[in-house]
N, C-alpha and C positions, 0 to 999 in steps of 0.2 A: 412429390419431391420438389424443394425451393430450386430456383438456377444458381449456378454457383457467384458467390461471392468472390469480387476481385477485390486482395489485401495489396498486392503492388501488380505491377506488370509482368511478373513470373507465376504468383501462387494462387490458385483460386481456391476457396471453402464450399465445398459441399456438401449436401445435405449427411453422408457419414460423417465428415470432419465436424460439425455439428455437433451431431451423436456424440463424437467420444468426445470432446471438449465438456458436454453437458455434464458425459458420465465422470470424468476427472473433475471437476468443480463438485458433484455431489462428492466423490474421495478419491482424492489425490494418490490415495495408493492404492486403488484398484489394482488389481495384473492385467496386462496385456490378456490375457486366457480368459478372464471373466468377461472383460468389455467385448474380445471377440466372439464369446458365447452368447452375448447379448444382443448383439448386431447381426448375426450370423456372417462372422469373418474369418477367417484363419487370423491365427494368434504373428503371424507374420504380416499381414496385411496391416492390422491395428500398429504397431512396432512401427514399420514403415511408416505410417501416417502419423505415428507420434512425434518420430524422429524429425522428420521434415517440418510439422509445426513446430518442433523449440529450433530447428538448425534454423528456418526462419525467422525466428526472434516473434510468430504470429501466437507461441501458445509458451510459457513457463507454469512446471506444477512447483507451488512452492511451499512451505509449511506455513500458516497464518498464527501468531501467538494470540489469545482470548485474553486480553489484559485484567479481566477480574479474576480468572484462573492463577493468572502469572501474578494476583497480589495486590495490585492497581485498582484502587476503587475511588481515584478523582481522574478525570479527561478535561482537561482546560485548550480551550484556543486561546493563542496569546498573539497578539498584536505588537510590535516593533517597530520602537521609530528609534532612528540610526542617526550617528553625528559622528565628524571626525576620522570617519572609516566608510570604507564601503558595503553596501551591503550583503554582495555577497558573499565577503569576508568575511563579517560575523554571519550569517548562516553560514559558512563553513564550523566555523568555532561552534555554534549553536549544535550543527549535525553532529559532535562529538559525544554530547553527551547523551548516556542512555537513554533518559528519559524523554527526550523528544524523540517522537517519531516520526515526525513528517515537518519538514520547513520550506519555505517556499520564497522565494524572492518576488515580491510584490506589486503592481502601479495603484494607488489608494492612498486611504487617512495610513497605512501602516506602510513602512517601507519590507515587514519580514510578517507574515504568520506563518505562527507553529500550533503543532497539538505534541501536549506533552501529558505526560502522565503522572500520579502523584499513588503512594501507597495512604497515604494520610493528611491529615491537619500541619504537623507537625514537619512532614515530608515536602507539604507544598510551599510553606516558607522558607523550608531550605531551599528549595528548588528555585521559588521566585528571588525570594532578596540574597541569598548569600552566591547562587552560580551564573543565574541567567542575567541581574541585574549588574553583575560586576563585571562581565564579559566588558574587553572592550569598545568602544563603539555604541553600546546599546543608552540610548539617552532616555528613555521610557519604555517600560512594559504596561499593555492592556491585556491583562488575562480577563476571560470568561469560563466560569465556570459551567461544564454540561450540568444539569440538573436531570433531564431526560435524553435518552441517545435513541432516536427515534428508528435511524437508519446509520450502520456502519457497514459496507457492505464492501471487503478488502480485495474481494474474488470478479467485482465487477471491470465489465472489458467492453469494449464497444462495437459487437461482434451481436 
């Protein structure tokens, strides 16, 4: 067994809290009943220790969407250089729309990157020149298109 890890100065991770983290990242909807079948815990014990990682804010089970499932078959980073406005005003404006899923206020060549999503050809023009480029504030976009997504990995934590 590891020693436990300290996340603040109240809650330590041990080697069960571990355990069931592991077993929720392989499925999120496991029952309490199986993971404590698994552990050999009572189904009260597991609950308990779930409970207290999310009241922590140390564990969330969430649902992950598969964006080629959901339709999505271009992933572009787009680069943002901002004028006029601040930036995290348009990433606000930016987080609006669906199709970005992640924006990020910047210090670099980009004041804003996003990963946004595109169903097509056709989809990404709309996306880039007719929503993202007219936004105001936004003085240029650098999209990149993913060609390979080598690693996307939604569930990782630094645990």
């Amino acid at each position: 067994m590891s020693n436990p890890v300290a996340i603040d100065s109240h809650l330590y991770l041990d080697e069960v809290d571990h355990q069931i983290i592991a077993l929720l990242r392989e499925d999120g909807r496991l029952p309490f009943r199986a993971i404590a079948r698994q552990l050999g815990l009572t189904e009260a014990t597991v609950r308990g220790r779930v409970r207290r990682l999310e009241d922590s804010n140390t564990m969330r089970v969430v649902a992950v969407t598969d964006i080629e499932v959901s339709g999505y078959n271009m992933l572009l980073s787009v680069g943002v250089q901002v004028e006029n406005r601040t930036p995290e005003s348009v990433a606000r404006s930016m987080a609006e729309i669906p199709e970005v899923f992640s924006v990020n206020v910047v210090v670099g060549t980009h004041d804003i990157e996003a990963l946004v999503v595109a169903e097509d050809q056709a989809a990404l023009h709309t996306l880039l020149s007719d929503r993202l480029a007219k936004l105001p504030g936004v003085r240029r976009l650098t999209p990149s298109l993913a060609v390979d997504v080598l690693k996307n990995q939604p569930d990782w934590v630094p645990l």
